[in-house]
PDB file with one MODEL, atoms N, CA, C and O in Angstrom:
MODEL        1
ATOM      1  N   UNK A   1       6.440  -9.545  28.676  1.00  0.00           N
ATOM      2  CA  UNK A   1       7.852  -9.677  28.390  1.00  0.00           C
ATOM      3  C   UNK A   1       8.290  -8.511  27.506  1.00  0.00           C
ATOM      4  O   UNK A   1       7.465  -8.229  26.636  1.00  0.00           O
ATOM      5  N   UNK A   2       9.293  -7.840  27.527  1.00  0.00           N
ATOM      6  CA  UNK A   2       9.771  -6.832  27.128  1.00  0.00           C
ATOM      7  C   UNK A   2      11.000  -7.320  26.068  1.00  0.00           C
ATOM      8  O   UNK A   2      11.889  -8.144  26.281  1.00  0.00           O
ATOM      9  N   UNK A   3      10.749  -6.561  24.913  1.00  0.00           N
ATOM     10  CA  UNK A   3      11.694  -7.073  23.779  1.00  0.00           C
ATOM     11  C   UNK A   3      13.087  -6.505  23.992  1.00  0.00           C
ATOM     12  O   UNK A   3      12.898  -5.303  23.811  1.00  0.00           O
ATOM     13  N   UNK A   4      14.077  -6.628  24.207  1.00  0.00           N
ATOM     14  CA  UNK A   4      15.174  -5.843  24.629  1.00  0.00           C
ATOM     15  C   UNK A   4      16.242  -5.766  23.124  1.00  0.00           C
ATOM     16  O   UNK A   4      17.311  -5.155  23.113  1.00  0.00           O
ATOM     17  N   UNK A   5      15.558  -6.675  21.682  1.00  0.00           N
ATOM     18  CA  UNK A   5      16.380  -5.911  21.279  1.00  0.00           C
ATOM     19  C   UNK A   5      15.843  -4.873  19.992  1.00  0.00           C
ATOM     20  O   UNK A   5      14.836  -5.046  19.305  1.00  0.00           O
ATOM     21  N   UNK A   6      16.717  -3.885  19.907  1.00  0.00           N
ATOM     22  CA  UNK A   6      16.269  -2.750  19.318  1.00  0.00           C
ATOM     23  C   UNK A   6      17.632  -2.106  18.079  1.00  0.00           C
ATOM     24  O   UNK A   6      18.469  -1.227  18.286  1.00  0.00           O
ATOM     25  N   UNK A   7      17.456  -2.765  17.088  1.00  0.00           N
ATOM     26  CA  UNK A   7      18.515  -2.610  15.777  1.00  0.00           C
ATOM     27  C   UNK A   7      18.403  -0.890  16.086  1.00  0.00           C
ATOM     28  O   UNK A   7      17.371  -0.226  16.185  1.00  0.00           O
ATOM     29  N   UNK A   8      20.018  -0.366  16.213  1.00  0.00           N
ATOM     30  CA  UNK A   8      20.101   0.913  16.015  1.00  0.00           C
ATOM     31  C   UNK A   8      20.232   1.611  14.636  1.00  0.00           C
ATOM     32  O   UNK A   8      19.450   2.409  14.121  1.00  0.00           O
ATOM     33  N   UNK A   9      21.472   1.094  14.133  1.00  0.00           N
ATOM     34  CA  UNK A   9      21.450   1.543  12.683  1.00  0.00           C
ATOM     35  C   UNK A   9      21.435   0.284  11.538  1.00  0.00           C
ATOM     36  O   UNK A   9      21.437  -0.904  11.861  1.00  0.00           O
ATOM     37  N   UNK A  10      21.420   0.706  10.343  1.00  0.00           N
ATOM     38  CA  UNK A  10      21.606  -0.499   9.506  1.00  0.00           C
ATOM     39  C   UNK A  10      22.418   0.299   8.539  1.00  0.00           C
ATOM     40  O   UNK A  10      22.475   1.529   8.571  1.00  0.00           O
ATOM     41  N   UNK A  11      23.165  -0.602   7.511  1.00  0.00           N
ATOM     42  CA  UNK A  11      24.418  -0.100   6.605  1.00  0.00           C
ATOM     43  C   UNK A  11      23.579  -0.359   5.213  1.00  0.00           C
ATOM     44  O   UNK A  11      23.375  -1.564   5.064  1.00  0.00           O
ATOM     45  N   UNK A  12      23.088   0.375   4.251  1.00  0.00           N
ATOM     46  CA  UNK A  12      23.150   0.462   3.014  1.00  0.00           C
ATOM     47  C   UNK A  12      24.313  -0.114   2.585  1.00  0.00           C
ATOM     48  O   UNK A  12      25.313  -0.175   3.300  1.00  0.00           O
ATOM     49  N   UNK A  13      24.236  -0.717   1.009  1.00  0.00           N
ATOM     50  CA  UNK A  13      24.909  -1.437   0.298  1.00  0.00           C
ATOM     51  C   UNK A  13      25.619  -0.544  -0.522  1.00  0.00           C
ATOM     52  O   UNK A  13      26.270  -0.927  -1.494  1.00  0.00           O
ATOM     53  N   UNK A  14      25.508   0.827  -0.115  1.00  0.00           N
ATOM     54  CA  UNK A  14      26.722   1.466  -0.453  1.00  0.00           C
ATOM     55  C   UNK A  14      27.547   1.894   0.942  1.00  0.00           C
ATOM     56  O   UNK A  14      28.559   2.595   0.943  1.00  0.00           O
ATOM     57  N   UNK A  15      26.905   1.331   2.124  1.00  0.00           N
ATOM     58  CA  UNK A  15      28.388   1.894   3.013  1.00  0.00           C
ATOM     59  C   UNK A  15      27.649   2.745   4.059  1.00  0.00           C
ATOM     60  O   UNK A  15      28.028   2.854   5.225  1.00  0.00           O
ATOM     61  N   UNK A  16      26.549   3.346   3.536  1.00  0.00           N
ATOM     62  CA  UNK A  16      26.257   4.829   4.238  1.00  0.00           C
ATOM     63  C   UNK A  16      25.195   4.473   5.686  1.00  0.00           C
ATOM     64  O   UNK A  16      24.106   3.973   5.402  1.00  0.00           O
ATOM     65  N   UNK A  17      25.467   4.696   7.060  1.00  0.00           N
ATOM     66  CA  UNK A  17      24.296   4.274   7.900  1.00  0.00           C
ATOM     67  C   UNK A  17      23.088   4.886   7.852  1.00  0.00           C
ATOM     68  O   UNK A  17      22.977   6.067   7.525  1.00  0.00           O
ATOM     69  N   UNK A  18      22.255   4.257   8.120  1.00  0.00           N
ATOM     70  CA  UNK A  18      20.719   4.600   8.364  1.00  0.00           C
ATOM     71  C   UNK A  18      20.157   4.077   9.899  1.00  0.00           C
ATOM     72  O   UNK A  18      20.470   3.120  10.608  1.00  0.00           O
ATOM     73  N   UNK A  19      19.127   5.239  10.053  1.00  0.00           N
ATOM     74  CA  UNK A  19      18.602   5.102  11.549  1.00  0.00           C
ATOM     75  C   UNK A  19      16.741   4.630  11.127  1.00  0.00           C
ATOM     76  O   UNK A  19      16.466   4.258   9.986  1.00  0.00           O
ATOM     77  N   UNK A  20      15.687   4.729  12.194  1.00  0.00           N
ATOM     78  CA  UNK A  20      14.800   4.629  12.117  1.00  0.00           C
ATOM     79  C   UNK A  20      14.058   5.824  11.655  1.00  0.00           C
ATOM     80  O   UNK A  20      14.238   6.756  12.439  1.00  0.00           O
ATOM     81  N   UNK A  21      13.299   6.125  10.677  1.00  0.00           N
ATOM     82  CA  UNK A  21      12.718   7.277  10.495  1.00  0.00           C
ATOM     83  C   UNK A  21      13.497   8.138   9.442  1.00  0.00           C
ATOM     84  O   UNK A  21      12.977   9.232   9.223  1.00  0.00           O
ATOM     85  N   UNK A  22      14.697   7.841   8.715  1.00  0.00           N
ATOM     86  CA  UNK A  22      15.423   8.393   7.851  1.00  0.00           C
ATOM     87  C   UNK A  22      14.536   7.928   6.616  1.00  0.00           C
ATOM     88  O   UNK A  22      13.818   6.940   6.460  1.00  0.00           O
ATOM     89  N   UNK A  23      14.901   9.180   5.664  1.00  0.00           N
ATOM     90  CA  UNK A  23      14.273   8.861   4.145  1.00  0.00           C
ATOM     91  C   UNK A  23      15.428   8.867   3.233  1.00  0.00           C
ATOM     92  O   UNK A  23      16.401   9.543   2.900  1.00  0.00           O
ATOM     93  N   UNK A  24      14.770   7.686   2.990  1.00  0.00           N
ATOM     94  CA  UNK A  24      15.794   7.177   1.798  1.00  0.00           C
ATOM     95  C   UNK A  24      15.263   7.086   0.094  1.00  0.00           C
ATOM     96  O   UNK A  24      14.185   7.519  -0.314  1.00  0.00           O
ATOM     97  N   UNK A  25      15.888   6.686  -0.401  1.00  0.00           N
ATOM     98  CA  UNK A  25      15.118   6.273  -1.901  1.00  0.00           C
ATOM     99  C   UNK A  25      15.826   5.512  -3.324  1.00  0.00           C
ATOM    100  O   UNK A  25      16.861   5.995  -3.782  1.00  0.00           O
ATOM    101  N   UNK A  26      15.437   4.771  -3.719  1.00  0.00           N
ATOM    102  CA  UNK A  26      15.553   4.505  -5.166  1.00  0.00           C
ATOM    103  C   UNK A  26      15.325   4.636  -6.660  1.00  0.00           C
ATOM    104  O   UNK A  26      14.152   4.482  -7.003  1.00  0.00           O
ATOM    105  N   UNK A  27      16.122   4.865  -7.527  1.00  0.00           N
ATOM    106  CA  UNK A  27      15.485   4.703  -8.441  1.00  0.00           C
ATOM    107  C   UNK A  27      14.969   3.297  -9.005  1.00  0.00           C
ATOM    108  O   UNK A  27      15.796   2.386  -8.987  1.00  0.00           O
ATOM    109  N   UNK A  28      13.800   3.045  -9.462  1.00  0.00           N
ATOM    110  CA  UNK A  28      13.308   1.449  -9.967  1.00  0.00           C
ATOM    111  C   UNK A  28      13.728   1.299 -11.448  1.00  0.00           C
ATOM    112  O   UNK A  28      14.324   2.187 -12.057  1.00  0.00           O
ATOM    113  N   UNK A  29      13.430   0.300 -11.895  1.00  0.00           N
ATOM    114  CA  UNK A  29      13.384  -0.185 -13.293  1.00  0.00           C
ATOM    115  C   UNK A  29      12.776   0.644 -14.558  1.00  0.00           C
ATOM    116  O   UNK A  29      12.904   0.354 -15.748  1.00  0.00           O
ATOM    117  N   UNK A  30      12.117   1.696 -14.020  1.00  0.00           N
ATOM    118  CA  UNK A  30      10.700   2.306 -14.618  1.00  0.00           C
ATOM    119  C   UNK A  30      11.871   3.293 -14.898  1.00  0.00           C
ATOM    120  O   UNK A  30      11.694   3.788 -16.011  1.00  0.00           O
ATOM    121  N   UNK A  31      13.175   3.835 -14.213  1.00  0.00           N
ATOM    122  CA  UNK A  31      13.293   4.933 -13.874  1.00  0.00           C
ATOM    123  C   UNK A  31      12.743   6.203 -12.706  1.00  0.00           C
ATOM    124  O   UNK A  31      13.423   7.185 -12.406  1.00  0.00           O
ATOM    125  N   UNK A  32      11.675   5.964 -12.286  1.00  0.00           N
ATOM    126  CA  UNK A  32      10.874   6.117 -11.471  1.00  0.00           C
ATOM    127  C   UNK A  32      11.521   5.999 -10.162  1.00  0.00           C
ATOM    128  O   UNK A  32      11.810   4.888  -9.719  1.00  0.00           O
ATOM    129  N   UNK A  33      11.892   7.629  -9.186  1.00  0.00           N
ATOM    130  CA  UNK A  33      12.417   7.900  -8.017  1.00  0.00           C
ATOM    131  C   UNK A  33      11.552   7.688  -6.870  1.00  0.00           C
ATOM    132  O   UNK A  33      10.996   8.641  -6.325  1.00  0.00           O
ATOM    133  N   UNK A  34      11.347   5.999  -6.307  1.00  0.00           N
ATOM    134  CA  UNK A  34      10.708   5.519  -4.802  1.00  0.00           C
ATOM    135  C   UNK A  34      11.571   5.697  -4.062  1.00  0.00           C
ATOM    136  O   UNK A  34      12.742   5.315  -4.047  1.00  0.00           O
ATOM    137  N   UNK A  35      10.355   6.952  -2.716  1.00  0.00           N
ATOM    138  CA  UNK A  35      11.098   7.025  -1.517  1.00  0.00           C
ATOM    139  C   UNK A  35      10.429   6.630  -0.570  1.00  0.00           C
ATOM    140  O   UNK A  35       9.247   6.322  -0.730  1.00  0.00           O
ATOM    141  N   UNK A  36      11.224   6.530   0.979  1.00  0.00           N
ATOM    142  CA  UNK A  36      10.282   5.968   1.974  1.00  0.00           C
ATOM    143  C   UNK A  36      11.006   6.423   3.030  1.00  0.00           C
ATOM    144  O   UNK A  36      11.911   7.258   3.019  1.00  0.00           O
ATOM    145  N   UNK A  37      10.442   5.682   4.150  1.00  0.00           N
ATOM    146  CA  UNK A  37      11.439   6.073   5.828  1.00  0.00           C
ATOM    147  C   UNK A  37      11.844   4.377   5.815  1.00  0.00           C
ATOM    148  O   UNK A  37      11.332   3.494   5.127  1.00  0.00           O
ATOM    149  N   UNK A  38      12.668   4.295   6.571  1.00  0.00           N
ATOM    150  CA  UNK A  38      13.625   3.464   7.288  1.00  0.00           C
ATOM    151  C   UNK A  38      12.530   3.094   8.096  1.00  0.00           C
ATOM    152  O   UNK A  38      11.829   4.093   8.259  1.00  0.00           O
ATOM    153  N   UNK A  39      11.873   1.702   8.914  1.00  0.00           N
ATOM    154  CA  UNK A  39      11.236   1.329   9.853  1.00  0.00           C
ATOM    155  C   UNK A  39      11.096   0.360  10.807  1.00  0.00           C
ATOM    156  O   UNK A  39      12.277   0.093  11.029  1.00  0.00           O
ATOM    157  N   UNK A  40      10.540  -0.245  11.420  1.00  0.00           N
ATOM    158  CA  UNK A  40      11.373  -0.863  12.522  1.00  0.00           C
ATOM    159  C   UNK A  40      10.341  -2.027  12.187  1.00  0.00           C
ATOM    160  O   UNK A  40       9.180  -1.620  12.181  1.00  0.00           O
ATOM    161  N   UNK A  41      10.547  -3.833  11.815  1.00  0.00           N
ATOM    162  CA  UNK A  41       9.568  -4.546  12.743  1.00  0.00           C
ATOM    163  C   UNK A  41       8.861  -4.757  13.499  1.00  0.00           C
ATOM    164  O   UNK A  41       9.380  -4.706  14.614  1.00  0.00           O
ATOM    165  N   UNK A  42       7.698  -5.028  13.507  1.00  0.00           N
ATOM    166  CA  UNK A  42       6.810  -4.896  14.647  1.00  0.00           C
ATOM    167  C   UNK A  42       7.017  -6.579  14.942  1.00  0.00           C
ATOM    168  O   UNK A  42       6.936  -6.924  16.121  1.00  0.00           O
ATOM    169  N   UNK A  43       7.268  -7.571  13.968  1.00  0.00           N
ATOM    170  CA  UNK A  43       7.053  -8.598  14.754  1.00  0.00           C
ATOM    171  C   UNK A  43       8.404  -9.354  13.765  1.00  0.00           C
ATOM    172  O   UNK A  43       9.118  -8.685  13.018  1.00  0.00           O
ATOM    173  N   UNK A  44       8.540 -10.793  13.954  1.00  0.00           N
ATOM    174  CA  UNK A  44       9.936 -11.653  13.873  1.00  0.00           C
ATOM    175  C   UNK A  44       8.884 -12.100  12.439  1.00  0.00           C
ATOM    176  O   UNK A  44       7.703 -12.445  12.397  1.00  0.00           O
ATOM    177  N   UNK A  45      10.013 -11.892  11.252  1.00  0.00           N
ATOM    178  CA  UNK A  45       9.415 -12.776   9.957  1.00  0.00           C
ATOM    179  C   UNK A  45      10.218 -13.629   9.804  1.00  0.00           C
ATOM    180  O   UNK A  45      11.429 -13.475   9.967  1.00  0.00           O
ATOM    181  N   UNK A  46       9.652 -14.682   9.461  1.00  0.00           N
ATOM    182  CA  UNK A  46      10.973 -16.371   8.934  1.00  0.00           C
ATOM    183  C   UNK A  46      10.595 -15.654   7.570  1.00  0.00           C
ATOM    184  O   UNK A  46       9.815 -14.774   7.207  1.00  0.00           O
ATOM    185  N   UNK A  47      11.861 -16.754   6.818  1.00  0.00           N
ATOM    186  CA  UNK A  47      11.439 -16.198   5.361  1.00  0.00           C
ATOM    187  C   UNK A  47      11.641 -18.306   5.549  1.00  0.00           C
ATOM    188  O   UNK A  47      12.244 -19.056   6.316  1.00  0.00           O
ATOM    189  N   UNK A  48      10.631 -18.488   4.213  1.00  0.00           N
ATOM    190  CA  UNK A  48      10.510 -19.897   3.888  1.00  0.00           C
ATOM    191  C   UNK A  48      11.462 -20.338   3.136  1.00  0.00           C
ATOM    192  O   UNK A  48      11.778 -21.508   3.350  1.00  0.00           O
ATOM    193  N   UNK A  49      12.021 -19.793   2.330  1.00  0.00           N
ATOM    194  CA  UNK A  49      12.648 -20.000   1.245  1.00  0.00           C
ATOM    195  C   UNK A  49      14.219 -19.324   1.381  1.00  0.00           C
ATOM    196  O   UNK A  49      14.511 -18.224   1.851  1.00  0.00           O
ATOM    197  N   UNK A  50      15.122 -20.360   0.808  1.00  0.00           N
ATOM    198  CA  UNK A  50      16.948 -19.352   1.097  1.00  0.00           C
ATOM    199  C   UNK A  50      16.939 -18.447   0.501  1.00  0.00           C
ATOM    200  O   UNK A  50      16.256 -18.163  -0.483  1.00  0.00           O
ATOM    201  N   UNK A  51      18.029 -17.644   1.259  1.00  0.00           N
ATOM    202  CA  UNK A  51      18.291 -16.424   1.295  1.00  0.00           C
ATOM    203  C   UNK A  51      19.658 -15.891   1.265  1.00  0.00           C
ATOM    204  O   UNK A  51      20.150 -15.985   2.390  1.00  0.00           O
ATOM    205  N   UNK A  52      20.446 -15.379   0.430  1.00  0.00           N
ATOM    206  CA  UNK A  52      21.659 -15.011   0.515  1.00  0.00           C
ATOM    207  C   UNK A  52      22.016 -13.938   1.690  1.00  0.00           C
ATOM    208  O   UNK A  52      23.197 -13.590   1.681  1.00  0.00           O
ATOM    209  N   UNK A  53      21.423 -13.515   2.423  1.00  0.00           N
ATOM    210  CA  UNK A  53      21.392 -12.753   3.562  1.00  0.00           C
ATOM    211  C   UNK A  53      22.108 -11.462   2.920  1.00  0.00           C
ATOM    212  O   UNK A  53      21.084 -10.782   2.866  1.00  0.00           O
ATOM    213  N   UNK A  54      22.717 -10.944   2.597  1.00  0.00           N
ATOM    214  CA  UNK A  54      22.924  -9.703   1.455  1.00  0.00           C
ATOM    215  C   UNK A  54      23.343  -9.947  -0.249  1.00  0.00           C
ATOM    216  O   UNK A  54      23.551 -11.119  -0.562  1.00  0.00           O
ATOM    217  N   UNK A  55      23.418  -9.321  -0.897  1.00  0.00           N
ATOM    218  CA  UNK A  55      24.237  -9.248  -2.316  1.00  0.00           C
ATOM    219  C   UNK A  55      25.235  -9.869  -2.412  1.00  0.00           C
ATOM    220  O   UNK A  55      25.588 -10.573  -3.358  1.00  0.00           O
ATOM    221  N   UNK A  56      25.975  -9.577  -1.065  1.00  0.00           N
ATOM    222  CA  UNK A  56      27.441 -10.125  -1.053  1.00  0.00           C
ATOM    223  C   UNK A  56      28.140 -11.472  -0.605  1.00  0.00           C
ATOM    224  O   UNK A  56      29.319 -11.824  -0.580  1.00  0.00           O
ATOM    225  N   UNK A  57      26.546 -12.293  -0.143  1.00  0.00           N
ATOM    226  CA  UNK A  57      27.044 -13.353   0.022  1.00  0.00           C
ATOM    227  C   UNK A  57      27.210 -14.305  -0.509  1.00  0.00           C
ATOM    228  O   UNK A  57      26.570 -14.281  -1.560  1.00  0.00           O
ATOM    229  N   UNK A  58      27.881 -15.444  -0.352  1.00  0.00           N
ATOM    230  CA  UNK A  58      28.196 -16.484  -1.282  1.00  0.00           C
ATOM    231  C   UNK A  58      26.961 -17.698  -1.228  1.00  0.00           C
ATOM    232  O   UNK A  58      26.183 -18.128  -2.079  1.00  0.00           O
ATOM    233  N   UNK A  59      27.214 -18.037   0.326  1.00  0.00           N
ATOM    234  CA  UNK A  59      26.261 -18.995   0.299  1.00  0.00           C
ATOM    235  C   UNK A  59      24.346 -18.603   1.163  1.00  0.00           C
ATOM    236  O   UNK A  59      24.042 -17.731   1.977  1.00  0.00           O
ATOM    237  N   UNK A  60      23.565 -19.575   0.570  1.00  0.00           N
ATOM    238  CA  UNK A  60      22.547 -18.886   1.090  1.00  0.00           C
ATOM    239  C   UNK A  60      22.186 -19.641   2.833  1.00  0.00           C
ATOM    240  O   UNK A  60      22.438 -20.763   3.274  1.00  0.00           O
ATOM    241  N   UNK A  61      21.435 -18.305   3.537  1.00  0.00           N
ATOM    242  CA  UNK A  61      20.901 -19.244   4.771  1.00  0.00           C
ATOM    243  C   UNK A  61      19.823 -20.250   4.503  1.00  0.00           C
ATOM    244  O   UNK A  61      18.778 -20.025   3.894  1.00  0.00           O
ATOM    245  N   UNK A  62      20.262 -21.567   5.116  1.00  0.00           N
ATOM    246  CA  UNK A  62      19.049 -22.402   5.422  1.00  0.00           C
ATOM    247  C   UNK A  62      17.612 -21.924   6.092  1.00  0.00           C
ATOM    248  O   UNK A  62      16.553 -22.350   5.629  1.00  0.00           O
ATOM    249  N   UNK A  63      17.644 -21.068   7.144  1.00  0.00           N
ATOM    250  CA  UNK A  63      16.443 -20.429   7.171  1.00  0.00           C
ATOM    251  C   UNK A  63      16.673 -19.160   8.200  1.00  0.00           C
ATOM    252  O   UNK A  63      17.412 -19.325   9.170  1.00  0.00           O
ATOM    253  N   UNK A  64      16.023 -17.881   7.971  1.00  0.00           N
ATOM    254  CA  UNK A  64      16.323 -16.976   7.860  1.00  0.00           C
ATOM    255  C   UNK A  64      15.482 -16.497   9.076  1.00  0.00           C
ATOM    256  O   UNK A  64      14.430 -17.108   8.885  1.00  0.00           O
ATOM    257  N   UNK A  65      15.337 -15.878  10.045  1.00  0.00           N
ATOM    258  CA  UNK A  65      14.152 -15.203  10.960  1.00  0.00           C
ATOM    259  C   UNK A  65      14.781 -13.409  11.124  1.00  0.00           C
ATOM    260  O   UNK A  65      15.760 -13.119  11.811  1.00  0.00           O
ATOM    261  N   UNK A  66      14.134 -12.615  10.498  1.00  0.00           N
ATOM    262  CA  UNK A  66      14.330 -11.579  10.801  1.00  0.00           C
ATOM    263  C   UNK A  66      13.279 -10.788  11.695  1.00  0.00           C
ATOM    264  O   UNK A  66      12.162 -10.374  11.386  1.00  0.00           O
ATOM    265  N   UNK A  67      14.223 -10.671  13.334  1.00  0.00           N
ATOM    266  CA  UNK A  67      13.996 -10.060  14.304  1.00  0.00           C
ATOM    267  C   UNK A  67      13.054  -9.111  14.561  1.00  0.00           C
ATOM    268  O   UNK A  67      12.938  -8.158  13.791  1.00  0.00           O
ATOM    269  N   UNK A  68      12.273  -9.238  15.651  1.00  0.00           N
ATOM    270  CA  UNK A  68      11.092  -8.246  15.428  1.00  0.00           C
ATOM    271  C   UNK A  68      12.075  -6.721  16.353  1.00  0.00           C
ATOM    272  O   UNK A  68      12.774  -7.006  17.325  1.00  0.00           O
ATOM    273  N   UNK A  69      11.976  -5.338  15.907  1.00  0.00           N
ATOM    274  CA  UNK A  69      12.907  -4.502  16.178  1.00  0.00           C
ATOM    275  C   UNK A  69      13.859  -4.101  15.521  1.00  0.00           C
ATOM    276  O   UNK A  69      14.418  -3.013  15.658  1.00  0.00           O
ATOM    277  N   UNK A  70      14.195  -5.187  14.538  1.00  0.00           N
ATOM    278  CA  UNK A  70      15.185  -4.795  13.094  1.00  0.00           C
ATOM    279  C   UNK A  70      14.306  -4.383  12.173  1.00  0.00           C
ATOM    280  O   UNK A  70      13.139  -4.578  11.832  1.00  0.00           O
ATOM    281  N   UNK A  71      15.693  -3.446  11.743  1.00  0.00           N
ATOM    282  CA  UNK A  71      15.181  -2.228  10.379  1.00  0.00           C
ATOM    283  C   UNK A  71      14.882  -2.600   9.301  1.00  0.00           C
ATOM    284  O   UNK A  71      15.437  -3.586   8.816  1.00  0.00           O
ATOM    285  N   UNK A  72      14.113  -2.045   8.767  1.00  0.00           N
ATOM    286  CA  UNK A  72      13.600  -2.427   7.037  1.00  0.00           C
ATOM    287  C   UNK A  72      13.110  -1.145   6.265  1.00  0.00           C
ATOM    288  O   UNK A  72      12.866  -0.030   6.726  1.00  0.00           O
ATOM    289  N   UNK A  73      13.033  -1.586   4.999  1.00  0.00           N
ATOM    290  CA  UNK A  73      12.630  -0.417   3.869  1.00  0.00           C
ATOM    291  C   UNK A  73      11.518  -1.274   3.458  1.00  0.00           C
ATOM    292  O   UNK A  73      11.368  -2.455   3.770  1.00  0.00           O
ATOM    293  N   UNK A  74      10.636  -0.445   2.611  1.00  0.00           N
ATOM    294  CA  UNK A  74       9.040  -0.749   2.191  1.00  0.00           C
ATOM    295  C   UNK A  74       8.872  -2.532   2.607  1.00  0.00           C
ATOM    296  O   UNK A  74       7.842  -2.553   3.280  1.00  0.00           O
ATOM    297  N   UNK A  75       9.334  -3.790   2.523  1.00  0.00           N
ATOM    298  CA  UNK A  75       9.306  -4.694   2.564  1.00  0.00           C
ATOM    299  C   UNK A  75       9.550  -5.445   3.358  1.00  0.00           C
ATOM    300  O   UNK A  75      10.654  -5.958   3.173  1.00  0.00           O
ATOM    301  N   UNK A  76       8.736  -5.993   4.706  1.00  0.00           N
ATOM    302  CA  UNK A  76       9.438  -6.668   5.958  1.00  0.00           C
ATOM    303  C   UNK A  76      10.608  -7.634   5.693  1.00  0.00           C
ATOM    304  O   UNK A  76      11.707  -7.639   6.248  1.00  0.00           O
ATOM    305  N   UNK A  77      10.042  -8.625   4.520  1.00  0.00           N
ATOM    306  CA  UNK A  77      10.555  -9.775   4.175  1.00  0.00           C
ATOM    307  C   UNK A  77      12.067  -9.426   3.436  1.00  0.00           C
ATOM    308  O   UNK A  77      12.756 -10.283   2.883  1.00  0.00           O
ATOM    309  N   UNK A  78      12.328  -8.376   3.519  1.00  0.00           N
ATOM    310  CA  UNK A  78      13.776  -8.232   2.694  1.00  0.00           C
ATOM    311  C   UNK A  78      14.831  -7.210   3.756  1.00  0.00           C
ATOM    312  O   UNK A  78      14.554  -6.147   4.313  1.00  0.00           O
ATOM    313  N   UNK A  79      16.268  -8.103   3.766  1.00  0.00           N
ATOM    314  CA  UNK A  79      16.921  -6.757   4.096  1.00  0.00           C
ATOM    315  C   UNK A  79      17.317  -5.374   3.530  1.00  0.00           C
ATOM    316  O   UNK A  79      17.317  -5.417   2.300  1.00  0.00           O
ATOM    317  N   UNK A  80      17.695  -4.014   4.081  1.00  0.00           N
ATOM    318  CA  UNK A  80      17.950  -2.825   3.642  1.00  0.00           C
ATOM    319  C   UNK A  80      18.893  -3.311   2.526  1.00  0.00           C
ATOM    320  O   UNK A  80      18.913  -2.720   1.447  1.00  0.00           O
ATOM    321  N   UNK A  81      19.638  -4.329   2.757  1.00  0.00           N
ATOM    322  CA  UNK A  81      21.133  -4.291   2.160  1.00  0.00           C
ATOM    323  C   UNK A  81      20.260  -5.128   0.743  1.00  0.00           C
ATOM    324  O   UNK A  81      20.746  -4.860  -0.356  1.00  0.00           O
ATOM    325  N   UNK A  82      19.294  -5.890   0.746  1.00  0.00           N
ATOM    326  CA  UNK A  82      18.755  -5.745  -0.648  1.00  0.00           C
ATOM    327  C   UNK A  82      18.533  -5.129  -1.697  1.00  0.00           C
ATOM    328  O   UNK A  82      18.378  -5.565  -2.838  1.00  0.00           O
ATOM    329  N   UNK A  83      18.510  -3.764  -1.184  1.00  0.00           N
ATOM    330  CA  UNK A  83      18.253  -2.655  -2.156  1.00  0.00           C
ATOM    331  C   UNK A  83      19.660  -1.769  -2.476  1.00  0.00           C
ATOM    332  O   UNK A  83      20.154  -0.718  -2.066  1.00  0.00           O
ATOM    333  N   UNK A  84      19.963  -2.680  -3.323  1.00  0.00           N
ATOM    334  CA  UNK A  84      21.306  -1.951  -3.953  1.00  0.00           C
ATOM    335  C   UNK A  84      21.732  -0.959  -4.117  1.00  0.00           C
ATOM    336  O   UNK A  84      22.880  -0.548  -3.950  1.00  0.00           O
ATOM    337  N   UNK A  85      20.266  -0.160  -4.686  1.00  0.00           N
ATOM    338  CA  UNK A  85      20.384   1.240  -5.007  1.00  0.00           C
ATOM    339  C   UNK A  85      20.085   2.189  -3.932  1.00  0.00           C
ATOM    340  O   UNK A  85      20.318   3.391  -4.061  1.00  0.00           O
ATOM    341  N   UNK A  86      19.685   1.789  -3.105  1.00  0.00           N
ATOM    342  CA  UNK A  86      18.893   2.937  -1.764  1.00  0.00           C
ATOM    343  C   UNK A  86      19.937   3.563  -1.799  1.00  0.00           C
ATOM    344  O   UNK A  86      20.772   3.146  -2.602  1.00  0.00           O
ATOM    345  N   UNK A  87      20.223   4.536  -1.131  1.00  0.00           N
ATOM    346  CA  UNK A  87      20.243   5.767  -0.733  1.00  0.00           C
ATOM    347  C   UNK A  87      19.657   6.955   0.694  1.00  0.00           C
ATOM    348  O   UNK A  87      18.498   6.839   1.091  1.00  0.00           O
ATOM    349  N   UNK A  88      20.385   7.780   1.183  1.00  0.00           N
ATOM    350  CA  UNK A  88      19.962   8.722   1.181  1.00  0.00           C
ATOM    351  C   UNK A  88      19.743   9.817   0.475  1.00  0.00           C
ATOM    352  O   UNK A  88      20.463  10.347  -0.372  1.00  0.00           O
ATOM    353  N   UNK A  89      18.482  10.190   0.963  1.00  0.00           N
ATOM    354  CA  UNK A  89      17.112  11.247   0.539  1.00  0.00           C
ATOM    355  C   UNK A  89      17.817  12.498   1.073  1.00  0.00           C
ATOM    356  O   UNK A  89      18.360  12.486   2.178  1.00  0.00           O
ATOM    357  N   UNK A  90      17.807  13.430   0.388  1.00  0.00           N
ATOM    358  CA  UNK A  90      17.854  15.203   0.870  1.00  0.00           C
ATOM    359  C   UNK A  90      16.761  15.513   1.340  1.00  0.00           C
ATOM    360  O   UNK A  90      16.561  16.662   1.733  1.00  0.00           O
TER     361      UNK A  90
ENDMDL
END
């Protein structure tokens, strides 16, 4: 069976799109500048526990399955739009 779907871009939580293979980065708590690439799921994660599905939402999902083919930064279990601070990388 062939997976037909394939997340093209995803929106940073400042606005800006991102593709697969783009480098992005944060600064952490440390101060400390973490960078990475943009990457794709290899397989469908539930998350067990609610989830506000971005920053901006009010209420949380009852349960969450993020798509195998959708984009992520260092962490399967979290969306891009989690990372407040990401960025694009020069």
């Amino acid at each position: 069976m062939f997976n037909l779907f394939q997340q093209k871009t995803a929106t940073l939580f400042n606005g800006k799109k991102v593709k697969e293979g783009d480098k992005v980065y944060f600064i952490n708590s440390d101060g400390v500048r973490c960078e990475g690439l943009i990457q794709r799921r290899k397989f469908d994660v539930k998350l067990e526990t609610a989830h506000y599905g971005t920053p901006r939402s009010k209420e949380p999902h009852k349960e969450t399955v993020l798509k195998k083919g959708s984009l992520f930064f260092w962490n399967d279990g979290f969306f891009i739009e989690d990372y407040v601070g990401l960025d694009l990388a020069n």
